[in-house]
C-alpha positions as CSV (number, residue, x, y, z in Angstrom):
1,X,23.8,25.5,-9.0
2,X,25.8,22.8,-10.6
3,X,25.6,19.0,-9.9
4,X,26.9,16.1,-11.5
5,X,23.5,14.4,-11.7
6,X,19.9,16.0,-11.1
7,X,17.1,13.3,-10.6
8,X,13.6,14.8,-10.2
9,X,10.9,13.0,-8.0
10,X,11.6,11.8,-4.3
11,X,9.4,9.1,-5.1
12,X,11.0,6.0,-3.5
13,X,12.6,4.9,-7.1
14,X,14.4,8.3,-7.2
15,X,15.1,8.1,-3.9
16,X,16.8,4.5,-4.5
17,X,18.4,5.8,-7.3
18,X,19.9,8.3,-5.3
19,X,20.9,6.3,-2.9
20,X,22.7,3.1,-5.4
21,X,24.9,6.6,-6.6
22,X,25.7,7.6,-3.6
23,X,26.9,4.5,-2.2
24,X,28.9,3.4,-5.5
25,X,30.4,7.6,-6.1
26,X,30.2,9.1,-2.8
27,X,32.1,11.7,-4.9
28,X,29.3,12.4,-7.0
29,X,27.4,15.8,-6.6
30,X,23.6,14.7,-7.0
31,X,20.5,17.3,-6.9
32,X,16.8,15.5,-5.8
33,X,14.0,17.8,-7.3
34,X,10.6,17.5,-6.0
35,X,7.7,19.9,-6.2
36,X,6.1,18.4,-3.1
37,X,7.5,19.7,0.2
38,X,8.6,16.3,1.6
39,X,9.7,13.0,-0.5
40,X,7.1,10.1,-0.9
41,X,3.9,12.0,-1.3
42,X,2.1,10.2,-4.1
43,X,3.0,7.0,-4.9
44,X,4.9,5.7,-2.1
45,X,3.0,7.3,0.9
46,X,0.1,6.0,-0.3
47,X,1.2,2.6,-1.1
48,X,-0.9,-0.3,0.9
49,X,2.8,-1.3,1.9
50,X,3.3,-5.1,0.7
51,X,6.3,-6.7,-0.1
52,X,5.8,-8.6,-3.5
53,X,7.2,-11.9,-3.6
54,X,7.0,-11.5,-7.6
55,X,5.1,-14.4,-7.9
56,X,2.7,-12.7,-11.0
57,X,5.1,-11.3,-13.1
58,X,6.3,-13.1,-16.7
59,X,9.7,-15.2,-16.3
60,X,12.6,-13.0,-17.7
61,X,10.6,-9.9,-17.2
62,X,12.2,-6.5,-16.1
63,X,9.1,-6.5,-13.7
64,X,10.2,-10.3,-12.4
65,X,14.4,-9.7,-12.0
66,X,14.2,-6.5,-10.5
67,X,11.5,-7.7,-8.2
68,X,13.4,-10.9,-7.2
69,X,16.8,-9.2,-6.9
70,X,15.2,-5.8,-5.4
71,X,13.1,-8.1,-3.0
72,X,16.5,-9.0,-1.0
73,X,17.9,-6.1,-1.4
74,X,15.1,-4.2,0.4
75,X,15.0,-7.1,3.3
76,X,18.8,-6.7,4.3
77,X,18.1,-2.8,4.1
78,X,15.5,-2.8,6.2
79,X,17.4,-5.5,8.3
80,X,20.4,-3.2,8.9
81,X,18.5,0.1,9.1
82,X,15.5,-0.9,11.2
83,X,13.2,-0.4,9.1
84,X,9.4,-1.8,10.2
85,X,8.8,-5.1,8.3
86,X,6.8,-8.1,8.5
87,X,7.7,-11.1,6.1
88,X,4.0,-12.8,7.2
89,X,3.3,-14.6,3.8
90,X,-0.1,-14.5,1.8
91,X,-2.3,-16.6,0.2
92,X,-3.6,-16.1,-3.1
93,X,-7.4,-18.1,-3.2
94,X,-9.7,-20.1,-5.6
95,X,-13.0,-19.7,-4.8
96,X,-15.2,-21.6,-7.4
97,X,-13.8,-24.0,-10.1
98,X,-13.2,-21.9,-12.6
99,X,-10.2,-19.8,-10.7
100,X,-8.5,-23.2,-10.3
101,X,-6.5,-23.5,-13.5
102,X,-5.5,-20.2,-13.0
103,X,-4.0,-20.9,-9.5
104,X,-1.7,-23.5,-11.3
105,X,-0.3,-20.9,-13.9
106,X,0.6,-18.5,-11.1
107,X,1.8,-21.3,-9.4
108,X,4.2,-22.4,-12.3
109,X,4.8,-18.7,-12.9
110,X,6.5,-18.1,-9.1
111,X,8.5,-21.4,-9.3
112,X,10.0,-20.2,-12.7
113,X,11.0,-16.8,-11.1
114,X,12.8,-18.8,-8.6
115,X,10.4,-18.8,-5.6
116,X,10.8,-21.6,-3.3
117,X,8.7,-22.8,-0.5
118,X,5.1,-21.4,-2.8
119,X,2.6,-24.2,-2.7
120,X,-0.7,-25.7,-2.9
121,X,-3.0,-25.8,-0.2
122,X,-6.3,-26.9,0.6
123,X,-9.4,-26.0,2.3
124,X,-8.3,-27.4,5.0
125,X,-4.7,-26.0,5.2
126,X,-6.3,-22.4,4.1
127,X,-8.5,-22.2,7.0
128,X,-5.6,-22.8,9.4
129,X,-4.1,-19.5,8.1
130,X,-7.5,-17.8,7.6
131,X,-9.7,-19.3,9.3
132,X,-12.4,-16.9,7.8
133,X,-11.5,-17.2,4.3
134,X,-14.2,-19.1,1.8
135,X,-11.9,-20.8,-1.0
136,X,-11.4,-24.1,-2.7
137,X,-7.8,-24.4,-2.6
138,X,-5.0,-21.5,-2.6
139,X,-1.5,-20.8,-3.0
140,X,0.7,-20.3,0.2
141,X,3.6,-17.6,-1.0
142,X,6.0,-17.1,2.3
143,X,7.6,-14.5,1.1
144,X,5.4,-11.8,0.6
145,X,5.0,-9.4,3.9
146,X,4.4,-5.7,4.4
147,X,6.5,-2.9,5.0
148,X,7.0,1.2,5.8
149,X,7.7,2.2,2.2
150,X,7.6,5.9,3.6
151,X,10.1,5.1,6.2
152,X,12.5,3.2,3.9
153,X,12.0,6.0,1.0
154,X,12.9,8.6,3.7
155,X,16.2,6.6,5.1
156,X,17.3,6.4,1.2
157,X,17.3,10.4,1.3
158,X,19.1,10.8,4.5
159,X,22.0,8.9,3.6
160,X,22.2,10.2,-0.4
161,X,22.2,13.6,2.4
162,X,24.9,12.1,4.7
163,X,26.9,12.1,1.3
164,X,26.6,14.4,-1.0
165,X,23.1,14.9,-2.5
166,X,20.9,18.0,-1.8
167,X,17.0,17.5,-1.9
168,X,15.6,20.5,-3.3
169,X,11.2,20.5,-1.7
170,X,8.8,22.6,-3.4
171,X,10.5,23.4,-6.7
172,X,8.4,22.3,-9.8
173,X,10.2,21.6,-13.1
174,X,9.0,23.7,-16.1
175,X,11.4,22.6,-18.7
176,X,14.9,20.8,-19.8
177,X,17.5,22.4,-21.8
178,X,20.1,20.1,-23.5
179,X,23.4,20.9,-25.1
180,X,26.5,18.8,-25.7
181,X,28.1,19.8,-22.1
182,X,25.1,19.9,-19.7
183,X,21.4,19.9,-19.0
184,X,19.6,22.6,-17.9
185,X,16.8,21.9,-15.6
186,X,14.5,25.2,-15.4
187,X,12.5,25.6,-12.4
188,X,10.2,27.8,-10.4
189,X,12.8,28.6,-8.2
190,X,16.3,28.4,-9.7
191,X,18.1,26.6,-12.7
192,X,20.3,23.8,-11.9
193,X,23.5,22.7,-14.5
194,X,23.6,18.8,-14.6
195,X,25.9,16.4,-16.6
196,X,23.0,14.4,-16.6
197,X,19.0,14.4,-15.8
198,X,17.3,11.3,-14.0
199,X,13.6,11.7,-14.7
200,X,11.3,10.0,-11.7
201,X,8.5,12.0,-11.8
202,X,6.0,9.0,-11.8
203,X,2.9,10.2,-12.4
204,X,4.1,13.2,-14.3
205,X,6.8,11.6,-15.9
206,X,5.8,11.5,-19.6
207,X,5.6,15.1,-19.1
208,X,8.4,15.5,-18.2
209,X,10.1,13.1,-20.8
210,X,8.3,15.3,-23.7
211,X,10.6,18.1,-22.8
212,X,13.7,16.2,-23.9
213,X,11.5,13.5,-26.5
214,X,8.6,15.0,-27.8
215,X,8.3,12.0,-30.4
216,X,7.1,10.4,-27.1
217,X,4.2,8.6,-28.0
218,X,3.3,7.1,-24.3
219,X,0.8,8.9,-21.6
220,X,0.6,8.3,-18.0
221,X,-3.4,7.5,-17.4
222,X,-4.0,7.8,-13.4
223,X,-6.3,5.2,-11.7
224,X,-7.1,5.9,-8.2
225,X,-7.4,2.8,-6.1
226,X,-9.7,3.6,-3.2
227,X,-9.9,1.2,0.2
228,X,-12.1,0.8,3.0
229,X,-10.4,-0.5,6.7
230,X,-11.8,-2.8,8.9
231,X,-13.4,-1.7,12.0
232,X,-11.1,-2.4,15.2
233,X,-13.7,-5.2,16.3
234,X,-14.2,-7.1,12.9
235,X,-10.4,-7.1,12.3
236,X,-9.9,-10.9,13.4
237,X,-11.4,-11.6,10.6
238,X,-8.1,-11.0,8.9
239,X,-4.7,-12.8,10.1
240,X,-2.0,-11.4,7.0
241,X,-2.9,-11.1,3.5
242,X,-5.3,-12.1,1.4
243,X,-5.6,-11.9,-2.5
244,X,-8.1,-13.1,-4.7
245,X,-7.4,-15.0,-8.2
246,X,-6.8,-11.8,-10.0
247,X,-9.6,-11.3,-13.4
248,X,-6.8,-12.4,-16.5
249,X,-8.7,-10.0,-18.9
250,X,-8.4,-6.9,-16.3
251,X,-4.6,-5.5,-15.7
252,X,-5.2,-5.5,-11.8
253,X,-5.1,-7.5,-9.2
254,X,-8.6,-7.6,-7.8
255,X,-10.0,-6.4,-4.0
256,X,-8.1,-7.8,-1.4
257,X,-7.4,-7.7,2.7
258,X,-3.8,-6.4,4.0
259,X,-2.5,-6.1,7.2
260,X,-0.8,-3.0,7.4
261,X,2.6,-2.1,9.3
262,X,1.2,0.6,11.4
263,X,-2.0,-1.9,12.8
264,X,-5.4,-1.9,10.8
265,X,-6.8,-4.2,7.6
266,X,-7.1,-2.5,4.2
267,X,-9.1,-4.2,2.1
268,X,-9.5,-2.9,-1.9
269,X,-8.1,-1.4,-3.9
270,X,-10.3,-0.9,-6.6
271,X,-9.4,0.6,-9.8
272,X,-11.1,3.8,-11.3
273,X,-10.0,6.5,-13.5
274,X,-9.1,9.2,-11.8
275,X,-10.3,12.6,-13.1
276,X,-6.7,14.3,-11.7
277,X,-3.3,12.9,-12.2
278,X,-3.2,13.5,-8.2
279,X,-7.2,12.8,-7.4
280,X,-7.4,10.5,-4.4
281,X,-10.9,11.4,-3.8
282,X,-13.7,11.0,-6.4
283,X,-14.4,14.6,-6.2
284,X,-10.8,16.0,-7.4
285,X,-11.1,17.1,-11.0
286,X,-8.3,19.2,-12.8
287,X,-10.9,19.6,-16.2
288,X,-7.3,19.7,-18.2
289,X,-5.9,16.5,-17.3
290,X,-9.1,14.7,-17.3
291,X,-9.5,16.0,-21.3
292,X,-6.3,15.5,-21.7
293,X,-6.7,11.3,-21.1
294,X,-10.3,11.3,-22.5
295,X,-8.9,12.5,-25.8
296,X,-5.5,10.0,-26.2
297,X,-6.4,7.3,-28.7
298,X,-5.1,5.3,-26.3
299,X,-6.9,5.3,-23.7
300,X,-10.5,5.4,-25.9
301,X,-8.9,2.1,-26.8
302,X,-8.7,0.7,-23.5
303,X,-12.4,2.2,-22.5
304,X,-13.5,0.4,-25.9
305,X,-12.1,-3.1,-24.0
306,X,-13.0,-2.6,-20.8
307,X,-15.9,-0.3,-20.4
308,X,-17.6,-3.5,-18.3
309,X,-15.3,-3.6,-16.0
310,X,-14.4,-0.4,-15.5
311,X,-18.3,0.4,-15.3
312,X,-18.0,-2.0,-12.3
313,X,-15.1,-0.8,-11.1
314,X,-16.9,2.9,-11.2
315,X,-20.2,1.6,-9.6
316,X,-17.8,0.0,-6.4
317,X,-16.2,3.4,-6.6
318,X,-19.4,4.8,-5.4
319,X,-21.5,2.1,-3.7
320,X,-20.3,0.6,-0.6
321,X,-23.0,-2.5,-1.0
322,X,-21.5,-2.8,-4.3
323,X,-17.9,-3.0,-2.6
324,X,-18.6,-5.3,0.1
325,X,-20.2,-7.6,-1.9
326,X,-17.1,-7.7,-3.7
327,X,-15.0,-8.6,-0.1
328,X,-17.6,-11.3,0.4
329,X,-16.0,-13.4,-2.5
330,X,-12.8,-13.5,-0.5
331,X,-14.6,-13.4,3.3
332,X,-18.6,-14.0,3.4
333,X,-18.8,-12.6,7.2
334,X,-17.7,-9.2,6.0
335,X,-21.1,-7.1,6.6
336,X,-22.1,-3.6,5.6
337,X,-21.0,-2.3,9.2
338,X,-17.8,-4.0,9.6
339,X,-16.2,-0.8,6.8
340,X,-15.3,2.4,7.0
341,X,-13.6,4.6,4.3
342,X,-10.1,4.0,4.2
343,X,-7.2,5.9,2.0
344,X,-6.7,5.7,-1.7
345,X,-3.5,5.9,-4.2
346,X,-3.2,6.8,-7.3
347,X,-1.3,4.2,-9.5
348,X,0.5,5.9,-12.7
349,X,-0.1,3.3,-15.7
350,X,1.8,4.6,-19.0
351,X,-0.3,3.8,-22.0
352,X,0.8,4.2,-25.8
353,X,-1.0,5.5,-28.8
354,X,-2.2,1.8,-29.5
355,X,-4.2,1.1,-26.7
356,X,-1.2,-1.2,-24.8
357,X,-1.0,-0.4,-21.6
358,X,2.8,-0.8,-20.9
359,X,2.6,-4.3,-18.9
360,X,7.1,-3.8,-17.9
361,X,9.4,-1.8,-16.4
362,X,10.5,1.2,-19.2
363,X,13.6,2.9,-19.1
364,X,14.7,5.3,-21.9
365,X,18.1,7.2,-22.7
366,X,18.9,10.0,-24.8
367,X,21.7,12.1,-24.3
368,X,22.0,13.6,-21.0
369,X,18.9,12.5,-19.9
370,X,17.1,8.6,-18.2
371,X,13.4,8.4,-18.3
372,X,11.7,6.0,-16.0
373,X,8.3,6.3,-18.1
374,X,7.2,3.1,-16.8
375,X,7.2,2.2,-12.8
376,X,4.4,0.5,-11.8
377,X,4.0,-2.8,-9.0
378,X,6.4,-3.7,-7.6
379,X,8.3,-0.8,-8.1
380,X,8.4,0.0,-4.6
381,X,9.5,-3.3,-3.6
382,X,11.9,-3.9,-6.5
383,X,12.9,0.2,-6.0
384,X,17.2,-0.7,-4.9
385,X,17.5,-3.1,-7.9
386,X,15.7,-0.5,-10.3
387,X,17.7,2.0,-9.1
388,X,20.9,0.1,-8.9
389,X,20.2,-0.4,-12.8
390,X,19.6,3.3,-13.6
391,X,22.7,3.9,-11.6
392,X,24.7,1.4,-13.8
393,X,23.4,3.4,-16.8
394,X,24.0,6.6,-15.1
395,X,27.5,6.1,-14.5
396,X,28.0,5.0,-18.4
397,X,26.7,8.6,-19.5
398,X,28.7,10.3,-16.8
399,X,32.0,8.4,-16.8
């Protein structure tokens, strides 16, 4: 079993790494590892499915280029490949006085990552889009739409297949061996030879990066976003997507409404800890894991600065009042009656020792090896210009 590169996770950044090899060294041999038995089972198939515009993220960011760039990759791929898409815009809304400033900062923010066309609008204006939504004023951002991650992560694979990559389902890595000619990826299965390892393993993938860097001083910490969906009759109530102001002193972006791809509004997420790496309801619990992120300094850091809103976060977790009264800030006619449950995801936020909680894009490389330790939103979006860049790097290491 011997391949020029072995990535593991078929994820849609591994996927997309996959595919940006493939399409610049057809000649390469490239093995996809994934312990799931089909490709996009965590992150992507449970993504809500929006196309970020990249109107949040810091100017000069890893999270803002590869968004931008990846954003019109993704667009022409799904052009050409017929992928389902909608580029339906959003709005982003101010509903009291106070969110107001902070509508001009993300304002200011998308115009310095080059987005044109984003613009003020008022109540009146807002209510032409949405004519459900209460809000002062809001930000129109035309870009943003929703898409089939699933179906785009799965057309990455069959053409890294058409070429010549192997996806290898239901084989679980249990460690990496590295010497100066190869790595040595051990399995359940089998043991592959690589000239180099691409670790994509999202919400595993510090573990798997302490196999090569045990220095590592980062840890994924899992928090499950849960939704409920609209019921078929209230679902006028929603015409695209609609986000809130998100909270500046909590690192998500608030409840909101999305149109999804395959018909249906989601409207959530919220964001809870979840007591399993892979725990989309609130009663999966894998005892290890959970004491495993109770006792990182790190995260008793993050508890210790946002035990309120995580508290609230928990208590929407389990009251649906408590929920909808949270939709009502965006949509006041949303009633008790008008939800039912809906799917959740769990998003893989690396953490260090200190309490940061890793706010970028992180890449490491040691020899033989990438780790993508840090992936978050809008990975899926940016995914063809992340993995365009680990396939630049990819190609240094391997000549």
């Amino acid at each position: 079993m011997n391949y020029d590169i072995g990535i593991i996770g078929a994820g849609i950044v591994g996927l997309a790494t996959a595919y940006q090899l493939s399409q610049r060294r057809p000649e390469l041999k490239i093995a996809i590892i994934e312990k799931e038995k089909r490709a996009a089972q965590h992150q992507t198939g449970h993504n809500s499915g929006v196309i970020h515009s990249g109107i949040y993220y810091k100017p000069g960011s890893a999270k803002a280029l590869n968004c931008r760039r990846g954003y019109q990759y993704l667009l022409e791929f799904a052009r050409e490949h017929n992928i389902r898409h909608d580029v339906c815009g959003k709005v982003i809304v101010a509903t009291n006085e106070k969110e107001r400033p902070q509508l001009d900062g993300i304002l200011e923010r998308g115009r310095a990552n080059g987005l044109e066309g984003i613009r003020k609008i008022g109540r009146e204006e807002l209510r032409e889009i949405e004519p459900h939504v209460n809000g002062l004023e809001a930000i129109w951002v035309p870009q943003a739409g929703i898409i089939s991650y699933k179906e785009a992560a799965q057309k990455y694979l069959e053409l890294v297949q058409q070429q010549n990559g192997e996806a290898f389902f239901g084989m679980k890595v249990a460690d990496i061996s590295i010497n100066k000619q190869e790595a040595t990826i051990h399995t359940n299965q089998q043991v592959l030879h690589c000239r180099l390892v691409i670790n994509c393993a999202g919400l595993y993938s510090d573990k798997i990066a302490r196999m090569t860097m045990p220095e590592l001083d980062i840890q994924i910490l899992p928090f499950r976003g849960e939704y409920y969906e609209l019921k078929p009759g209230r679902q006028y109530l929603v015409n695209n997507l609609i986000y809130p102001v998100p909270n500046p002193n909590f690192p998500f972006l608030g409840v909101h409404y999305t149109r999804m791809i395959d018909g249906g509004i989601e409207a959530g997420p919220n964001a809870v800890l979840a007591f399993k790496r892979e725990g989309y309801s609130r009663w999966d619990i894998n005892s290890s894991e959970l004491m495993e992120t109770l006792a990182f300094p790190g995260f008793q850091k993050i508890a210790r600065r946002y035990w309120r809103d995580g508290l609230g976060e928990m208590y929407r977790s389990y009251s649906k009042r408590a929920f909808v009264k949270a939709l009502q800030h965006l949509i006041p006619e949303v009633g008790y009656e008008d939800l039912q449950r809906g799917g959740a995801g769990v998003r893989a936020m690396a953490c260090d020792a200190a309490g940061n909680l890793i706010d970028d894009f992180l890449i490491e490389r040691r020899p033989r090896v990438i780790h993508v330790l840090n992936a978050p939103s809008p990975a899926a979006t940016a995914s063809l210009a992340i993995g365009e860049t680990i396939a630049g790097m990819a190609m240094e290491m391997v000549g």
